[in-house]
PALUM-788370 format. One record per residue: x negated, y negated, z negated of N, C-alpha, C in turn; residue number from 1. Coordinates in Angstrom, 2 decimals. Each point is the difference from the previous one (the first is absolute). Example, Ala and Ser with C-alpha at 12.3 -4.5 7.8 and 13.67 -1.06 7.14 Angstrom:
# residues 2
atom n_px -13.19; n_py 5.69; n_pz -7.80; ca_px 0.89; ca_py -1.19; ca_pz 0.00; c_px -0.90; c_py -1.20; c_pz 0.00; num 1
atom n_px 0.35; n_py -1.05; n_pz 0.72; ca_px -0.82; ca_py -1.19; ca_pz -0.06; c_px 0.77; c_py -1.09; c_pz -0.73; num 2
END
This chain:
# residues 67
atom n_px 178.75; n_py -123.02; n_pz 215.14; ca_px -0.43; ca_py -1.32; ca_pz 0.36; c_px 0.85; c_py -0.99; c_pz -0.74; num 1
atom n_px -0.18; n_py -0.89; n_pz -1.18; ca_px 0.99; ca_py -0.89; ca_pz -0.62; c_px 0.06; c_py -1.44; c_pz 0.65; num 2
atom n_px 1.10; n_py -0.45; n_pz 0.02; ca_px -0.01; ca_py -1.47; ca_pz 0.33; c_px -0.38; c_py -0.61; c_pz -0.82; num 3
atom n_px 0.07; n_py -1.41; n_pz 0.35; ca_px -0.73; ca_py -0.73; ca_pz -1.17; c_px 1.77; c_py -0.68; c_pz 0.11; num 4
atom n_px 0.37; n_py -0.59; n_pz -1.30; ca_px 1.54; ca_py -0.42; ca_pz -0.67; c_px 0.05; c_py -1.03; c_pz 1.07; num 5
atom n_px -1.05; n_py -1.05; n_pz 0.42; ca_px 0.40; ca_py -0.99; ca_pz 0.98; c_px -0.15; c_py 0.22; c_pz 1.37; num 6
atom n_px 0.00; n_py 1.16; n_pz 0.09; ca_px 0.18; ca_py 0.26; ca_pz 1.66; c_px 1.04; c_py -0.89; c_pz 0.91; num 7
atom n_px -0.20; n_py -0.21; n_pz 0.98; ca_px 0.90; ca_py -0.87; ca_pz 0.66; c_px 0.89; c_py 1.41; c_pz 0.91; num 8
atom n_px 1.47; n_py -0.60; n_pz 0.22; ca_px 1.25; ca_py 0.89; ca_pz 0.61; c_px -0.98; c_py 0.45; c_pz 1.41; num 9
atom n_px 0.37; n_py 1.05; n_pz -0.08; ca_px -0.07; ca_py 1.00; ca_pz 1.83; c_px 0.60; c_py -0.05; c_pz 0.98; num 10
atom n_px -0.17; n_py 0.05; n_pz 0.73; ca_px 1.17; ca_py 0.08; ca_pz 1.13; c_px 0.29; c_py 1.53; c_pz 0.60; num 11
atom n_px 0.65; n_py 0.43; n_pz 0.92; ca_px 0.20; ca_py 1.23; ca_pz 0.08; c_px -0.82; c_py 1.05; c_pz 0.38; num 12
atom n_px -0.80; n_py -0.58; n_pz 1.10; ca_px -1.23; ca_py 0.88; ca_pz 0.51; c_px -1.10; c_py 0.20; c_pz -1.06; num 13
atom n_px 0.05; n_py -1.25; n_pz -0.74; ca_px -1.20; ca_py 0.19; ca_pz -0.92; c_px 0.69; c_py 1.26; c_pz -0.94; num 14
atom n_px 1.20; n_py 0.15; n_pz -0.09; ca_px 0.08; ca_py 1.13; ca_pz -1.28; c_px 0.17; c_py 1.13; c_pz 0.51; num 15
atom n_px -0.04; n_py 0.42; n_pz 1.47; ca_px -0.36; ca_py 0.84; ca_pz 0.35; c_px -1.44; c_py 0.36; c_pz 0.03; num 16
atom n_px -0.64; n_py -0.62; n_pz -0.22; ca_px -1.26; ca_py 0.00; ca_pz -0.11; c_px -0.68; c_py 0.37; c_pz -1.43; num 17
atom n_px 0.60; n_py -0.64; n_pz -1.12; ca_px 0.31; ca_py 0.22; ca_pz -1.36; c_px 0.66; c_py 1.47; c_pz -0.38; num 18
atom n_px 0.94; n_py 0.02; n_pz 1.00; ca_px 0.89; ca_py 1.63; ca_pz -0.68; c_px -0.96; c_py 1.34; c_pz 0.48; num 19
atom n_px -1.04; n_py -0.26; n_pz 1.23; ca_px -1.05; ca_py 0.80; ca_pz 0.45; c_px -0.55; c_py 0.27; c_pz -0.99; num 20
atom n_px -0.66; n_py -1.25; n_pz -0.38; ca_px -1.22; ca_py 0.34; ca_pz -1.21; c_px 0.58; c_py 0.37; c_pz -1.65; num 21
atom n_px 1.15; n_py -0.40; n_pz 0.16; ca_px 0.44; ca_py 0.50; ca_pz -1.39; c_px 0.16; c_py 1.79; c_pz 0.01; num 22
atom n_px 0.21; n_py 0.40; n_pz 0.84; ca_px -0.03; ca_py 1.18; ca_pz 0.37; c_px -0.79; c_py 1.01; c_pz -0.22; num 23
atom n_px -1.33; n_py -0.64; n_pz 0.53; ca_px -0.95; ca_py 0.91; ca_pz -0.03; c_px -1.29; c_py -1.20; c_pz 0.77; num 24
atom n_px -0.59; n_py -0.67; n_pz -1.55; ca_px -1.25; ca_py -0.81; ca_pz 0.26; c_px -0.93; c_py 0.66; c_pz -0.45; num 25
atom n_px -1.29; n_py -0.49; n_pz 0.57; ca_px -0.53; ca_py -1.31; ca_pz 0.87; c_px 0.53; c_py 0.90; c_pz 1.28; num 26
atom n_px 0.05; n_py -0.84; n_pz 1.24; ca_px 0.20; ca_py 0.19; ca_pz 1.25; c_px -0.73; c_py -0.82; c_pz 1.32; num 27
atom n_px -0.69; n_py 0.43; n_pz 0.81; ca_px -0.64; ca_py -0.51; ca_pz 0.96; c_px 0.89; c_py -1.17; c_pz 0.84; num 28
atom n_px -0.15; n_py -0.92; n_pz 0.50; ca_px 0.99; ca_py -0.45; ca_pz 1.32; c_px 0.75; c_py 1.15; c_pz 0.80; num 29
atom n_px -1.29; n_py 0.86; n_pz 0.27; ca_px 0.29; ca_py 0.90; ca_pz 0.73; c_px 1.24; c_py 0.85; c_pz -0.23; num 30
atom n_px 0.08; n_py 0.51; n_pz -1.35; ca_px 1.07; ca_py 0.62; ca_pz -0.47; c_px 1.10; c_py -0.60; c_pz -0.07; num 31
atom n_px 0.10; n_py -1.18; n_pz -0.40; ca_px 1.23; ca_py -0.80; ca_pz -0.22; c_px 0.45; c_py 0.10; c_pz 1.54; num 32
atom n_px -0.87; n_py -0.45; n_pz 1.10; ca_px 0.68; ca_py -0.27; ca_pz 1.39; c_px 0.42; c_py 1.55; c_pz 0.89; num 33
atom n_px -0.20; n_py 0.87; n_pz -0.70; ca_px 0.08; ca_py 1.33; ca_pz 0.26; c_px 1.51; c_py 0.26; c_pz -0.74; num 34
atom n_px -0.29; n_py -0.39; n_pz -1.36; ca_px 2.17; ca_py 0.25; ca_pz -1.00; c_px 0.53; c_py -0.96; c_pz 0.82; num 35
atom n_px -0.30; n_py -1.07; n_pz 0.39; ca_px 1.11; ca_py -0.67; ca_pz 0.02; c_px 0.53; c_py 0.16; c_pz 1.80; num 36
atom n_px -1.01; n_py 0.25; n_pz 0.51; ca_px 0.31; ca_py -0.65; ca_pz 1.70; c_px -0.09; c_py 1.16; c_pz 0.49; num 37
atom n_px -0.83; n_py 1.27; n_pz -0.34; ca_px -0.42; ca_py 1.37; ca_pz 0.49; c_px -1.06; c_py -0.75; c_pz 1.27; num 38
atom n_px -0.52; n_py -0.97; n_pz -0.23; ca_px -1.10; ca_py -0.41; ca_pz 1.18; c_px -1.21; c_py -0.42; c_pz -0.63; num 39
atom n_px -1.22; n_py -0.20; n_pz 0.24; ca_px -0.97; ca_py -0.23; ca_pz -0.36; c_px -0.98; c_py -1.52; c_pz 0.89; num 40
atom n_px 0.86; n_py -0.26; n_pz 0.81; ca_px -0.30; ca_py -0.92; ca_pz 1.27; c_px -0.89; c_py -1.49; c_pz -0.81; num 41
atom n_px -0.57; n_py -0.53; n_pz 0.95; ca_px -0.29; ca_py -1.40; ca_pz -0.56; c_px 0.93; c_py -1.00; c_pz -0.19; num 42
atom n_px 1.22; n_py -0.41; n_pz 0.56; ca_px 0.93; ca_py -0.53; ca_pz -0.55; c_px 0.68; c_py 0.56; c_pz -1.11; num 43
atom n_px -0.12; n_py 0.93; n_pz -0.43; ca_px 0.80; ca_py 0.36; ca_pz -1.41; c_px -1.09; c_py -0.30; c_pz -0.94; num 44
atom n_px -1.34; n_py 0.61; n_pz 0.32; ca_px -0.97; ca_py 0.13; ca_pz -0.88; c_px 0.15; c_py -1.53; c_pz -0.58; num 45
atom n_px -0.10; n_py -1.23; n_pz 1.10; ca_px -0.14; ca_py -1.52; ca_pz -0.56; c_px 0.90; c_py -0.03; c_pz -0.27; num 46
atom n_px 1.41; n_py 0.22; n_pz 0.08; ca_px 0.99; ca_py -0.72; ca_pz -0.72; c_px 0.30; c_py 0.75; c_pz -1.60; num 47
atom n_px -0.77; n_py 1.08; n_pz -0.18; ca_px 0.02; ca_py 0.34; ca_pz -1.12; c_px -1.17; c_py -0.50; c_pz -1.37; num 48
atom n_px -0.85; n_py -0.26; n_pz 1.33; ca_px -1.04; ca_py -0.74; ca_pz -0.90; c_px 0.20; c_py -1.46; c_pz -0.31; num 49
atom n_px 0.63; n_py -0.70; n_pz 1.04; ca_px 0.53; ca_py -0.68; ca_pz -0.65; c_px 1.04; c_py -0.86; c_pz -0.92; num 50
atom n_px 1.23; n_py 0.93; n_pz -0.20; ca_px 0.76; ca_py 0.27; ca_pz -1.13; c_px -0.86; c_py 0.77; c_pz -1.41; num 51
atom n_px -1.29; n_py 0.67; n_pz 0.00; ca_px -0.60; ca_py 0.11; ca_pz -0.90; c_px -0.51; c_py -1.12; c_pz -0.53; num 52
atom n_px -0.40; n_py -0.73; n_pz 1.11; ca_px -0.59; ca_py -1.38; ca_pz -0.62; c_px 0.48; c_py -1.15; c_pz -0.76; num 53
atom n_px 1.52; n_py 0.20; n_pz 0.54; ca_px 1.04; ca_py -0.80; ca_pz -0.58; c_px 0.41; c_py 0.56; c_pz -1.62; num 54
atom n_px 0.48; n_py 1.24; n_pz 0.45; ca_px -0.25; ca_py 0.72; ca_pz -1.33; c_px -1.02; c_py -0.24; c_pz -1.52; num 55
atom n_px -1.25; n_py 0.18; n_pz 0.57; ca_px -1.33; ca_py -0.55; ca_pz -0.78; c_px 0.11; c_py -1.23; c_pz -0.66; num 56
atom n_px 0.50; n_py -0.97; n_pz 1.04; ca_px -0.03; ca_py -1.42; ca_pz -1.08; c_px 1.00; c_py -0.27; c_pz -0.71; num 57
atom n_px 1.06; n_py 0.97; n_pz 0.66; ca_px 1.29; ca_py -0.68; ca_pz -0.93; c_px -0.27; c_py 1.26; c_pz -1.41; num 58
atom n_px -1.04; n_py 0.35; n_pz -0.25; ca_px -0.18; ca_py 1.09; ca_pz -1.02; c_px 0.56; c_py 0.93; c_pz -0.18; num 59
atom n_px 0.47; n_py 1.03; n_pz 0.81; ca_px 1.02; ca_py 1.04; ca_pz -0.12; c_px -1.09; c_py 1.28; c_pz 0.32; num 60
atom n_px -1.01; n_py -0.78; n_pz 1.05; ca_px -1.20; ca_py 1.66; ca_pz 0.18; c_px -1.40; c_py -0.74; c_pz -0.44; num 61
atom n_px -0.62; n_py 1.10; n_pz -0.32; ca_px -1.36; ca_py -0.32; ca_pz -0.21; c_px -0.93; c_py 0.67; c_pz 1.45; num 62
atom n_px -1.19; n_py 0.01; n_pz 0.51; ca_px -0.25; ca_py 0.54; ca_pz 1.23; c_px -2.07; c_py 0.27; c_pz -0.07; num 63
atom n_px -0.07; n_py 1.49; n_pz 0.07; ca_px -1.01; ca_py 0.59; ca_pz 0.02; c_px -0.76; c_py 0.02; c_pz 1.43; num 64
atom n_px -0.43; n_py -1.20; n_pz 0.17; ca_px -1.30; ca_py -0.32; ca_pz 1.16; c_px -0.84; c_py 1.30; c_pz 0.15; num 65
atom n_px -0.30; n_py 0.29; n_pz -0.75; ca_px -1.76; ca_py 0.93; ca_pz 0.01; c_px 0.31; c_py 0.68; c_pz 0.77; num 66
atom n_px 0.65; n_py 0.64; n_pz 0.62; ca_px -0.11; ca_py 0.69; ca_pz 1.22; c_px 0.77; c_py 0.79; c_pz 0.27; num 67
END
């Protein structure tokens, strides 16, 4: 997954989120909230989705909708 050169700085959770997928991408929410938390719950699920989202605009992930 490459950044783009003007990515904006991360903060810590987000590069845990980053060091997931550098790992071993593409990855579901699901998976990420499974490495990182060993839980799958709806509070992890949203707070991972939305550090993806944050992620997305500051250009560091790209993100496969289709299903």
């Amino acid at each position: 997954m490459p950044k783009k050169e003007s990515a904006e700085p991360v903060s810590g959770t987000e590069l845990q989120i980053l060091d997931e997928l550098w790992k071993d991408a593409p990855k579901t929410i699901r998976e990420i909230c499974d490495a990182l938390y060993g839980d799958t719950s709806a509070s992890f699920y949203a707070t991972v989705q939305s550090l993806l989202d944050r992620l997305e605009k500051k250009g560091w992930v790209t993100r496969d909708r289709s299903g």
